[in-house]
C-alpha positions as a Python dict, from the first residue, in 0.01 Angstrom:
ca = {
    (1, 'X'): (0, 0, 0),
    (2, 'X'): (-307, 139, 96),
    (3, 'X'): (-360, 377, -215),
    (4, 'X'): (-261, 146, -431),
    (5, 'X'): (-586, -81, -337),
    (6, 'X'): (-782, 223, -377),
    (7, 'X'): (-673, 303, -729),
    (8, 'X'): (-755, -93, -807),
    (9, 'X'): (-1081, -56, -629),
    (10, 'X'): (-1206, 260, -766),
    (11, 'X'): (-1068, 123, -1171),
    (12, 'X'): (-1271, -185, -1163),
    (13, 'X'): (-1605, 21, -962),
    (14, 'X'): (-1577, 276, -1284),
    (15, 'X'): (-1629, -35, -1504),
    (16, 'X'): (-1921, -124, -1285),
    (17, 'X'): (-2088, 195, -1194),
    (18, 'X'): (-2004, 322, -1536),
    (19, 'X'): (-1893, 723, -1554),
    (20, 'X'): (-2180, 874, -1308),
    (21, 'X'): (-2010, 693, -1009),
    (22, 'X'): (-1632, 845, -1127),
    (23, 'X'): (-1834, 1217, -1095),
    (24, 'X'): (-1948, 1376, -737),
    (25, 'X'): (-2038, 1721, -968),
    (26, 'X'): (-2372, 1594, -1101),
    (27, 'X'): (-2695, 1741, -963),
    (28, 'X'): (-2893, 1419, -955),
    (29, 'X'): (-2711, 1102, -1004),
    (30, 'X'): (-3047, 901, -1067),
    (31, 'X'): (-3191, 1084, -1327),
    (32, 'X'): (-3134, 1031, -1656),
    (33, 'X'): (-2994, 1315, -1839),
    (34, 'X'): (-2887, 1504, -1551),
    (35, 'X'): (-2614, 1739, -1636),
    (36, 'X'): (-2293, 1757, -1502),
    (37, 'X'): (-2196, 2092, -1292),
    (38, 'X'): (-1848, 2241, -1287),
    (39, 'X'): (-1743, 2553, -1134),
    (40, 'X'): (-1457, 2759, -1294),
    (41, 'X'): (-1212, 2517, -1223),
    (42, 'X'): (-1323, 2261, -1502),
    (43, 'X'): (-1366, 1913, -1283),
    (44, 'X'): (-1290, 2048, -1035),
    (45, 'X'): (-1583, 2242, -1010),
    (46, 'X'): (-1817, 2285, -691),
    (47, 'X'): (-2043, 2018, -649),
    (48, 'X'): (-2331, 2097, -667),
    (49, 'X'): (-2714, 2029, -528),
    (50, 'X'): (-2673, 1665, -329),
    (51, 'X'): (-3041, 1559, -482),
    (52, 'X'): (-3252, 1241, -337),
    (53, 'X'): (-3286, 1050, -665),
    (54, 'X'): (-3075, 745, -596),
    (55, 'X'): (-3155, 482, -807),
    (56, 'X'): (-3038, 120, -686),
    (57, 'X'): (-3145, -236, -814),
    (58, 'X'): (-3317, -506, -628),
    (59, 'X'): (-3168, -782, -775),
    (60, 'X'): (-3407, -852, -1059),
    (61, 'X'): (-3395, -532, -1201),
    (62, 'X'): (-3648, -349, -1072),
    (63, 'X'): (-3496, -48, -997),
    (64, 'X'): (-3605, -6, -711),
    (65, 'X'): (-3539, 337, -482),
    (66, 'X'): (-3285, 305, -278),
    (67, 'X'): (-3219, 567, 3),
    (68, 'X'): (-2953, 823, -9),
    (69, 'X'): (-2679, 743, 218),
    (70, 'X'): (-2662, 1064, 420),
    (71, 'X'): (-3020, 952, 517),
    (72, 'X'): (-2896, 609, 562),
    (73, 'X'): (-2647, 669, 832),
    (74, 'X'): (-2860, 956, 1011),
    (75, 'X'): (-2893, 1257, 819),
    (76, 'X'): (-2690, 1567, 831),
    (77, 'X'): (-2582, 1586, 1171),
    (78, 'X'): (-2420, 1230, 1125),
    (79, 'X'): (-2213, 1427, 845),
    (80, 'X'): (-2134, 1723, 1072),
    (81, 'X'): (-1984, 1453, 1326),
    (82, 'X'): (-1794, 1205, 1053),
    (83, 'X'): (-1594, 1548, 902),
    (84, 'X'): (-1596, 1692, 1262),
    (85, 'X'): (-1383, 1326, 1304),
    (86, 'X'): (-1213, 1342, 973),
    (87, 'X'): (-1061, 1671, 1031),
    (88, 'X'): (-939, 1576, 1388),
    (89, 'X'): (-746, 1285, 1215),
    (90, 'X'): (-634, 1498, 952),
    (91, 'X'): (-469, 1741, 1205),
    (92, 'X'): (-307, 1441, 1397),
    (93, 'X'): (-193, 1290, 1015),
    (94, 'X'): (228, 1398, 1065),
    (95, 'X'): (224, 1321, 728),
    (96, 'X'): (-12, 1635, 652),
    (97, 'X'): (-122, 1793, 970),
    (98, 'X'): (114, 2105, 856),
    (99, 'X'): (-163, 2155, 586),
    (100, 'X'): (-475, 2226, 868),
    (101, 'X'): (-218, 2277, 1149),
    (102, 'X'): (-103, 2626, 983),
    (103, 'X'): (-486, 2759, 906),
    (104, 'X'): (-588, 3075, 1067),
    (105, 'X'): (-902, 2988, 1263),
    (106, 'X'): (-1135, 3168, 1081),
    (107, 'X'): (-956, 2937, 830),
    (108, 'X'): (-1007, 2623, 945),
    (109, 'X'): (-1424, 2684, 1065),
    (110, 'X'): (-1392, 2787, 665),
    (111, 'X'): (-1255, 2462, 556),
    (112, 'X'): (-1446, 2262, 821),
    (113, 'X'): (-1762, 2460, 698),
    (114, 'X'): (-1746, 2371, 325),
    (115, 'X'): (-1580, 2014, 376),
    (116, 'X'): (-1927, 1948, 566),
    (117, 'X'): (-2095, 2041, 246),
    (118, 'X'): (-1892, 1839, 19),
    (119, 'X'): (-1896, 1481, 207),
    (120, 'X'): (-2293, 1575, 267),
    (121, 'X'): (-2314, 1615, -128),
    (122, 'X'): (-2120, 1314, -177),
    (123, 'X'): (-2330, 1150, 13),
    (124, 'X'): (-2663, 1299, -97),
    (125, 'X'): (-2789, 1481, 173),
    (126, 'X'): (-3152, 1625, 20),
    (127, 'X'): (-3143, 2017, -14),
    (128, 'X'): (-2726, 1991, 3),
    (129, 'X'): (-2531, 2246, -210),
    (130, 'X'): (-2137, 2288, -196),
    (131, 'X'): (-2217, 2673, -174),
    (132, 'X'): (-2083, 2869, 98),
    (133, 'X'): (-1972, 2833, 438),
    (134, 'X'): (-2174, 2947, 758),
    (135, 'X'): (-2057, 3321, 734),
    (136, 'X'): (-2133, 3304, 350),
    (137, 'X'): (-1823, 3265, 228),
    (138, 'X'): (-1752, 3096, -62),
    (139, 'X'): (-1637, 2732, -97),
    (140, 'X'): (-1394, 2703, -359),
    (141, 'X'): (-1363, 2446, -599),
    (142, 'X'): (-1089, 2187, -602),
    (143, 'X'): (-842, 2349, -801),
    (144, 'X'): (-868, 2679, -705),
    (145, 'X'): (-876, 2578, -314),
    (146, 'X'): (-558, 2354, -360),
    (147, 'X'): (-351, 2623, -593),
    (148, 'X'): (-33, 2713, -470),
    (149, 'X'): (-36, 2402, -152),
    (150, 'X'): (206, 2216, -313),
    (151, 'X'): (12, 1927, -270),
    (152, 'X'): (216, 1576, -407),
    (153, 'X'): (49, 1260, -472),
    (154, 'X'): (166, 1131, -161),
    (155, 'X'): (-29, 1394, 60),
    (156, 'X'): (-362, 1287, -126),
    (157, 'X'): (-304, 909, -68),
    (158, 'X'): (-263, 1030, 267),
    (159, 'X'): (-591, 1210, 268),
    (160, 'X'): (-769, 914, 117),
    (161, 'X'): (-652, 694, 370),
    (162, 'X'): (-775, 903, 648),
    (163, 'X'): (-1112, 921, 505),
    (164, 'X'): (-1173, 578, 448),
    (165, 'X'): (-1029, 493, 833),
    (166, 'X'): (-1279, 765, 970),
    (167, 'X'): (-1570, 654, 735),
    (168, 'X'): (-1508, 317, 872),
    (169, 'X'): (-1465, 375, 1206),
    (170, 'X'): (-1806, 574, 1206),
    (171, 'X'): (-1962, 259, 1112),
    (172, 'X'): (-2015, 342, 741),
    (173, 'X'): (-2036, 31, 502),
    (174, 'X'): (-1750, -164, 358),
    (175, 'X'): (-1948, -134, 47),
    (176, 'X'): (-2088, 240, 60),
    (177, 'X'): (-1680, 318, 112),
    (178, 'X'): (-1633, 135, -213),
    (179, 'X'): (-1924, 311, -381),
    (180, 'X'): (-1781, 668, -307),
    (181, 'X'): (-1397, 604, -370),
    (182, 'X'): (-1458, 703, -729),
    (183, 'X'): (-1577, 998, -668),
    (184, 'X'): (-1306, 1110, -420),
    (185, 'X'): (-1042, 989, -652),
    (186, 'X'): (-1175, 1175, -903),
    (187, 'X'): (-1048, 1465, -737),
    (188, 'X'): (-670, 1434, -726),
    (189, 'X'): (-613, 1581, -1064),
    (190, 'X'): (-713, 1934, -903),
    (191, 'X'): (-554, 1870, -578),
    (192, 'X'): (-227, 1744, -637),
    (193, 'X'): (-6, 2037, -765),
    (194, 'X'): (371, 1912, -732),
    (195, 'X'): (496, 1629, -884),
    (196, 'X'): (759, 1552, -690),
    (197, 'X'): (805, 1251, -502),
    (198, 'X'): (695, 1237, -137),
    (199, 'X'): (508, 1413, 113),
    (200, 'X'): (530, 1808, 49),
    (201, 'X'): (528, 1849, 486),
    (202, 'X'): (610, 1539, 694),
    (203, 'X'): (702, 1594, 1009),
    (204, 'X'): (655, 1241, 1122),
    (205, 'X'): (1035, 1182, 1198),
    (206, 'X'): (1116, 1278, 1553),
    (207, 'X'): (1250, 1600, 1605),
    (208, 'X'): (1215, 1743, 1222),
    (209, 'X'): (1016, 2005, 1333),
    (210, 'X'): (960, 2145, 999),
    (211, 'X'): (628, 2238, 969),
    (212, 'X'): (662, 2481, 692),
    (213, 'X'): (478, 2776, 583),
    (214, 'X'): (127, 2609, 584),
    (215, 'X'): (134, 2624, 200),
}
């Protein structure tokens, strides 16, 4: 299964990449000392300012700069159009679609808004906060964003799968997938809320049609 791999994956990167690569809530990743930043929600706090301090290694430990992927792959605009994608797959996702399907559209521009923000933090974007959307509304963190959803661990494998398939079919890296599925992983303590087995919504069986309440 899919999420299984990614569990694998992300244990033996956290071994690697040590405990900065399991965190997306840390101002600046390459410096040393940076503190970590969590919102009122414990980890799952906002993240925070996207910095341009990546350090990398050049093979004979040099340390040498390496750039930050969101300027890698084009900037901000190539973020706008890889969540712009992600949420479009989300929506046609019949395991969750029910989730985005049932937002309000002033809802969904909100959730679009702020999950620009958060990939573009995750992946570094200089000048980058996870602040507020583009009316100035506030973007939750994980936990409080995800209360009450009924999200199961089956909805977030779901999720992950659908970001990884988007990231990839935007052309980004086999290996700059790799480096960030910490980081989203990391998150599924403050999104998943039910423990029950199963997808919360699916409606992928022809002619359920039970779409729920939206959460």
């Amino acid at each position: 299964m899919p999420s299984t791999r990614l569990v694998a994956l992300a244990s033996s990167l956290a071994v690697v990449l040590g405990s900065v690569a399991g965190c997306i809530f840390i101002d600046n990743p390459g410096v040393s000392g940076a503190s970590t930043s969590t919102g009122s929600g414990g980890s799952g706090g906002a993240m925070q300012d996207g910095g341009i301090n990546d350090a990398g290694d050049d093979g004979a430990g040099g340390g040498m700069m390496l750039p930050p992927l969101c300027l890698k792959y084009g900037g901000y605009s190539t973020v706008e159009k890889v969540v712009g994608d992600l949420v479009g797959a989300l929506v046609a996702d019949c395991r969750i679609s029910p989730f985005f399907t049932s937002l309000t559209p002033a809802k969904q521009q909100h959730l679009g808004d702020c999950l620009t923000k958060q990939v573009a933090v995750l992946m570094h974007c200089p000048g980058i906060k996870y602040d507020t959307d583009s009316t100035g509304g506030e973007c939750r963190d994980m936990k409080a964003s995800h209360k009450g959803l009924g999200v199961r661990a089956a909805d977030f494998d779901a999720l992950i799968e659908d970001v990884v398939a988007t990231l990839t079919k935007d052309g980004v890296a086999k290996e700059d997938i790799a480096a960030m599925a910490p980081a989203l992983l990391f998150l599924k303590d403050d999104i998943v809320t039910n423990s029950a087995p199963g997808s919360a919504k699916q409606i992928c069986d022809a002619g359920a049609g039970d779409a729920g309440d939206g959460g």
